[in-house]
C-alpha positions in Angstrom: 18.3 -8.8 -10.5 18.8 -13.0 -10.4 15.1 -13.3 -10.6 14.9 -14.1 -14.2 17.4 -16.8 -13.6 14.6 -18.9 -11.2 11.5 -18.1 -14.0 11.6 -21.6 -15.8 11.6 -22.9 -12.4 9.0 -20.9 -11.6 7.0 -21.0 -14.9 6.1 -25.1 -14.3 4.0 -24.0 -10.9 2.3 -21.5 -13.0 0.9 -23.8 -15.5 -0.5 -26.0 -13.5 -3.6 -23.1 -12.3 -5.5 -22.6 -15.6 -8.3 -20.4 -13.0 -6.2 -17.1 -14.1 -7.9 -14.2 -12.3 -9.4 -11.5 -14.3 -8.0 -9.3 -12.3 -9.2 -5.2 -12.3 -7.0 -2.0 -13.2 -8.1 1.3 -12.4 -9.7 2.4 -15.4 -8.8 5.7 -15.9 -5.8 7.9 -14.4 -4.5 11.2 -15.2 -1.0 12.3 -15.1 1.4 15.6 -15.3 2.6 18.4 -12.9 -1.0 20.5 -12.3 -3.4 17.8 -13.0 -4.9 18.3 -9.4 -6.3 21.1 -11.3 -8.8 19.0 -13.2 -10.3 17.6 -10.2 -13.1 19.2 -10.3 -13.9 18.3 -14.2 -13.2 15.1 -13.2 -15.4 14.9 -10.1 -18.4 16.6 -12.1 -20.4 14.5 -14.1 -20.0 12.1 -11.4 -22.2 14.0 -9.3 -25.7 12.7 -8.7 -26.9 15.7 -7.2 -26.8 18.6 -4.8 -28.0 16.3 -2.4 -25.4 13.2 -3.1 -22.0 15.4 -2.0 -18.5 13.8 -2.5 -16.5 13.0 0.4 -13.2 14.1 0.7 -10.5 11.7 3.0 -7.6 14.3 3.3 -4.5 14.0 5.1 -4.3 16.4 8.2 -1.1 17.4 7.1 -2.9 20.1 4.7 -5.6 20.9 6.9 -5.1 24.8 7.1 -2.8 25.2 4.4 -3.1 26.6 0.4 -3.3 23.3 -0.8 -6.8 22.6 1.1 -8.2 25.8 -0.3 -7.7 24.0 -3.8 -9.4 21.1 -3.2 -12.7 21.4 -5.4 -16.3 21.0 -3.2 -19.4 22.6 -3.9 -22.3 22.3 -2.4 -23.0 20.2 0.2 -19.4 18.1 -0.1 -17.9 17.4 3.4 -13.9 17.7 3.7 -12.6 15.4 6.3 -9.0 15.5 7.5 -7.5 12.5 8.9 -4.2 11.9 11.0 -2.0 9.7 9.3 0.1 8.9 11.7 -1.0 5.4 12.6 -2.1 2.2 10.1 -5.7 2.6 9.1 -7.7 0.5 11.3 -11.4 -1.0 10.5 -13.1 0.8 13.6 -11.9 3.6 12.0 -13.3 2.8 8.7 -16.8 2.2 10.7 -16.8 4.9 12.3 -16.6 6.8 9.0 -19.2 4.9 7.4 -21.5 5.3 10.3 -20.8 9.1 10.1 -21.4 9.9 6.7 -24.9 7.6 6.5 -26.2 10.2 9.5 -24.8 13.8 8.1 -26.9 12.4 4.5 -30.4 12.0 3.8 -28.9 9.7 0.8 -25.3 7.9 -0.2 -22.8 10.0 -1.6 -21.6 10.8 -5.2 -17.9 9.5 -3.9 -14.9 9.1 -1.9 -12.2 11.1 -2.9 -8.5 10.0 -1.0 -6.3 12.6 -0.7 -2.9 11.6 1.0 -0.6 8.8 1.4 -1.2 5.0 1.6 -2.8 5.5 5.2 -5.6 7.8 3.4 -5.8 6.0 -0.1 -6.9 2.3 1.8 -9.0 4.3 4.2 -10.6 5.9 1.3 -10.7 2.8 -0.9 -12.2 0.8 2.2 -15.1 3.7 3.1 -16.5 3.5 -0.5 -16.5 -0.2 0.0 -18.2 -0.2 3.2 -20.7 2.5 2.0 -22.2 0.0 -1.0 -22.0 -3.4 1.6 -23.6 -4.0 5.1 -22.0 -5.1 8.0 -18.8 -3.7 9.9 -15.1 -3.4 7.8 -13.2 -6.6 9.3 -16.0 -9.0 8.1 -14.0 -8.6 4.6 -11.1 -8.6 5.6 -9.9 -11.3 3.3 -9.8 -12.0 -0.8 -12.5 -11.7 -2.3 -15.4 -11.1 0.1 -16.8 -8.2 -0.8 -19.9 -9.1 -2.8 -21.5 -5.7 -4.0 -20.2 -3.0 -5.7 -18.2 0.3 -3.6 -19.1 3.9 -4.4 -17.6 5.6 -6.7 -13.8 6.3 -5.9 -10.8 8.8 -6.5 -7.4 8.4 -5.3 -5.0 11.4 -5.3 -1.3 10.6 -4.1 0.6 12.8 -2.2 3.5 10.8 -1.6 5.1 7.7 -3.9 5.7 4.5 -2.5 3.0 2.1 -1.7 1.4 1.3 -4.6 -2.3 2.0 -2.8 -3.3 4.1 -5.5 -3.2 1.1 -8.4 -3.8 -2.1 -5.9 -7.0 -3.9 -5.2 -6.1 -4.1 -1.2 -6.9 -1.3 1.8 -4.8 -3.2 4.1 -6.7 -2.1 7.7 -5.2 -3.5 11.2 -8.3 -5.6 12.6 -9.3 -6.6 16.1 -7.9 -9.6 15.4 -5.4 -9.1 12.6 -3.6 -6.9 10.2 -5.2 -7.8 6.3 -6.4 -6.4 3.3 -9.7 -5.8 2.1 -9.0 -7.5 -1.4 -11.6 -7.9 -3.8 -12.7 -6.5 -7.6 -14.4 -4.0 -5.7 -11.2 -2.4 -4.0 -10.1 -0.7 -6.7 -9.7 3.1 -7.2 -12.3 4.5 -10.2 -10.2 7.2 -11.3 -6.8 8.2 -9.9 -5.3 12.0 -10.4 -0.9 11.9 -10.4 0.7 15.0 -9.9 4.1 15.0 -8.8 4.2 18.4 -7.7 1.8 17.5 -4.6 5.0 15.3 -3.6 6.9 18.3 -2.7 6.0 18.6 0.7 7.3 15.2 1.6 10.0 14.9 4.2 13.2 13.0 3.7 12.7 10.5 5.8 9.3 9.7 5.2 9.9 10.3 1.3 12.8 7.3 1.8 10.6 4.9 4.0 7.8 5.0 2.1 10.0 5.0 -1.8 11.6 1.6 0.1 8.4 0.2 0.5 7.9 -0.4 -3.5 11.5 -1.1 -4.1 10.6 -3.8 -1.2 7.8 -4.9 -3.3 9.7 -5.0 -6.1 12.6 -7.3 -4.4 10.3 -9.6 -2.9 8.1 -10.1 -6.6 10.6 -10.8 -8.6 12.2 -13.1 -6.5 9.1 -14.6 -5.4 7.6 -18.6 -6.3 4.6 -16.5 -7.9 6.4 -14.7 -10.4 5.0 -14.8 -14.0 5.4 -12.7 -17.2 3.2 -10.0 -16.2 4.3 -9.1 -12.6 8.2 -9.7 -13.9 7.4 -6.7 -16.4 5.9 -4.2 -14.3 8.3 -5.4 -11.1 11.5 -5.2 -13.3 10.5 -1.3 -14.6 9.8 0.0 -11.0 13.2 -2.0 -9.5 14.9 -0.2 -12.3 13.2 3.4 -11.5 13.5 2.8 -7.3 17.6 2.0 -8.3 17.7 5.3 -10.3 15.7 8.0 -7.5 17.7 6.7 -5.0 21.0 5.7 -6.0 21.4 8.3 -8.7 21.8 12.1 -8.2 18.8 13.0 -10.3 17.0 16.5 -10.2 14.2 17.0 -7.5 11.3 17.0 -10.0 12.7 14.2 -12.2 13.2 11.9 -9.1 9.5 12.6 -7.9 8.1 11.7 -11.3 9.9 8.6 -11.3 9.0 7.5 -7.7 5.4 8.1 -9.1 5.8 6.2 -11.8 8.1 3.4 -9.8 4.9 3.1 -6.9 2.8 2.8 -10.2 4.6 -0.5 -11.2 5.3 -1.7 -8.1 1.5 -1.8 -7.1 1.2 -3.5 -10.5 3.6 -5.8 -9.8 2.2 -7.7 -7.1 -1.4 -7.6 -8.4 -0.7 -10.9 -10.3 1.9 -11.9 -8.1 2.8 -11.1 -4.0 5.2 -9.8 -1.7 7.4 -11.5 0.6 9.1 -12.3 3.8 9.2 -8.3 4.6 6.1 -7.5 4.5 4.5 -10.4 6.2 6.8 -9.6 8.8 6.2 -5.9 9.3 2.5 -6.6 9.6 3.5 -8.2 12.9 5.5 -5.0 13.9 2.7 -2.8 12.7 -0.1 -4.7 14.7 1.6 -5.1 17.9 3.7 -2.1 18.2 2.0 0.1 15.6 5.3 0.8 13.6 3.6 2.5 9.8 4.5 0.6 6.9 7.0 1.8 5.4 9.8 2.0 8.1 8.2 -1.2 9.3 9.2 -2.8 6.1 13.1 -1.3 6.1 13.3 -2.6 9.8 13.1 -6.2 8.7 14.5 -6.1 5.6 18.0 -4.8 6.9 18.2 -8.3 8.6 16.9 -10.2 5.2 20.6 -11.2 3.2 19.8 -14.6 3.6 16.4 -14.3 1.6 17.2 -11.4 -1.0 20.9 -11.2 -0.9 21.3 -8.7 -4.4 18.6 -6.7 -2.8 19.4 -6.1 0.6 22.8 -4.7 -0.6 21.5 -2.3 -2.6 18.8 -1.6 0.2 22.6 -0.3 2.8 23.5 1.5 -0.2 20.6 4.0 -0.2 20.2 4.1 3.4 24.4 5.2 3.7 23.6 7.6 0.5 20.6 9.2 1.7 21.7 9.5 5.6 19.1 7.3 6.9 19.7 5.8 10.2 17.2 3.1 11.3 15.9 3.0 15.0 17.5 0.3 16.6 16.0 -2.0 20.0 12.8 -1.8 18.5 11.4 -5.1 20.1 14.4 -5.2 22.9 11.4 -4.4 25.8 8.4 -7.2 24.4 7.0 -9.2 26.7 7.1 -12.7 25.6 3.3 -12.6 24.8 3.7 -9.5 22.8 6.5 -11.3 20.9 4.2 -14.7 20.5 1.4 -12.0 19.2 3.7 -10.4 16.4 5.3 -14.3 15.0 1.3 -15.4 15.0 0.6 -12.5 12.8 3.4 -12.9 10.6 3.2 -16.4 10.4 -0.7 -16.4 9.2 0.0 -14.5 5.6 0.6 -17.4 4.3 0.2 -16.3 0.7 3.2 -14.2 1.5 5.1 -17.3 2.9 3.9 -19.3 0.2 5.4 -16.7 -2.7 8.8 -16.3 -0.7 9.6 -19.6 -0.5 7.4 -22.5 -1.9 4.2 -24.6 -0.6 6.7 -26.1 1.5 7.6 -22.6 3.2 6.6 -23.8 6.8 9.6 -26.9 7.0 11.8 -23.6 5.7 10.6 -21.5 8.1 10.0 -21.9 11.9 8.5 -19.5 14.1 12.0 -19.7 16.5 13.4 -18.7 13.1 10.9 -15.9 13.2 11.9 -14.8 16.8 15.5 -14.5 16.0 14.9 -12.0 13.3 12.4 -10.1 15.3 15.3 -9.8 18.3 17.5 -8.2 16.2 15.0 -5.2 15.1 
């Protein structure tokens, strides 16, 4: 990676902000093959009372299967399976919130996420919405959210996004696609067992594994970049470059994707992403493309931002068989396509990391469309 060639560059931006964010971790995490099993010694002393249940967020993917039967509720705990198959959206969030305050004579003990990066925001956002008033896109933002969230558990059952460490649930608004970041955002407690990655498909285990390695790419190569992100961003580049370009056993390569989506989501907490991201949020909010293959879509066209990283990007896409869709945006209508460059073009933090505070005389949105057209 040439990223640790541009640091001293870098490094003279940095020390001119002495407001460094006290940024929060998630305080406590478990980890190993069968730590789902502690769940419920986990969840236990967290309980209020019989009255106060815990939610559970669970991907619909398990919803009559062994693995639901496993999941620990007593008394009056509700499980609630959710489709993943489209971005978290705030009415949905709402809805949830609005939901749970009528089954409940008082607020729950907790949120428990169970799933992807779909269920982990929308689990992250719920508890959020459950301690604040109001509706979900009014903090949509940094640092908006002024009271605390309930309690909060996220369990990963696939590697790649870095939801389960990150202060962000990234929700597609009425008006735009943004994270709710704040202190509060934040998982409580977050259970890592790679053997709930087992059920993953290739292609989704791929899209969603490129999504760090993305994240990694566009840190370290990013105007942001300081000691701490380089550390964390370096060690999940390094783990993304072994699972996928290496021939490594099943269970060693999903206990290294854990760990790689652990450090990537720590990467960018001091730091941000890049020109990929800001761009797939425009994919995602018009066309509803998820994340992760949203990500890969634009980043196949990116050589002339992260040259190093794109060509290692074709070499685990030709290793692991992946064929992107192609025409993607061939049949927008011209508003449509104005829509997507306006929401890609307003992360500016994103813009700002990629390429400097003077990213918008780099960048024009015609430059935008081009890139776009050849999704």
């Amino acid at each position: 990676m040439k990223a640790e060639n541009k640091l001293e560059n870098k490094s003279i931006v940095l020390k001119k902000n002495t407001n460094y964010k006290n940024f929060p971790m998630v305080p406590r995490v478990v980890f190993g093959r069968g730590s789902f099993g502690q769940l419920a010694d986990i969840l236990l002393p967290k309980r209020k009372n019989s009255d106060a249940p815990f939610i559970f967020l669970v991907d619909d993917f398990f919803e009559n299967s062994d693995f639901a039967d496993r999941i620990p509720w007593l008394f009056n705990d509700q499980i609630i399976f959710i489709s993943a198959d489209e971005e978290p959206k705030t009415e949905q969030v709402d809805y949830l919130v609005e939901k749970i305050r009528a089954d409940y004579d008082e607020l729950p003990s907790g949120i428990v996420g169970i799933g992807g990066g779909t269920l982990l925001d929308l689990a992250k956002a719920v508890a959020i919405m459950l301690g604040n008033k109001g509706t979900s896109d009014q903090y949509q933002g940094w640092d908006l959210v002024q009271k605390p969230s309930l309690y909060h558990v996220g369990v990963p059952t696939i590697s790649g996004t870095g939801a389960e460490v990150s202060r962000t649930a990234v929700l597609l608004g009425p008006e735009k696609k943004l994270g709710i970041n704040s202190d509060f955002t934040t998982y409580d407690q977050v259970v890592l067992d790679p053997d709930l990655l087992a059920t993953v498909p290739n292609e989704q285990w791929f899209y969603t594994g490129m999504d760090c390695f993305i994240h990694c790419v566009e840190s370290l190569n990013g105007t942001y970049l300081n000691a701490f992100s380089q550390s964390y961003g370096e060690k999940a580049y390094e783990l993304c470059k072994e699972v996928f370009l290496n021939d490594l056993a099943t269970e060693e390569a999903e206990e290294k994707l854990m760990m790689a989506s652990w450090h990537g989501g720590m990467s960018i907490a001091y730091s941000q992403v890049g020109v990929a991201h800001a761009m797939s949020y425009g994919l995602s909010y018009v066309l509803g493309t998820k994340h992760g293959i949203g990500n890969c879509l634009v980043f196949q066209h990116l050589e002339e931002f992260y040259p190093e990283g794109v060509m290692l990007f074709q070499q685990m896409l030709h290793k692991h068989q992946i064929i992107l869709p192609k025409n993607v945006c061939s049949n927008l209508t011209e508003k449509e396509m104005d829509v997507m460059i306006e929401v890609a073009y307003s992360m500016e933090a994103l813009w700002e990391n990629a390429l400097g505070t003077s990213w918008k005389e780099q960048l024009s949105k015609e430059k935008l469309k081009s890139i776009y057209q050849k999704i």
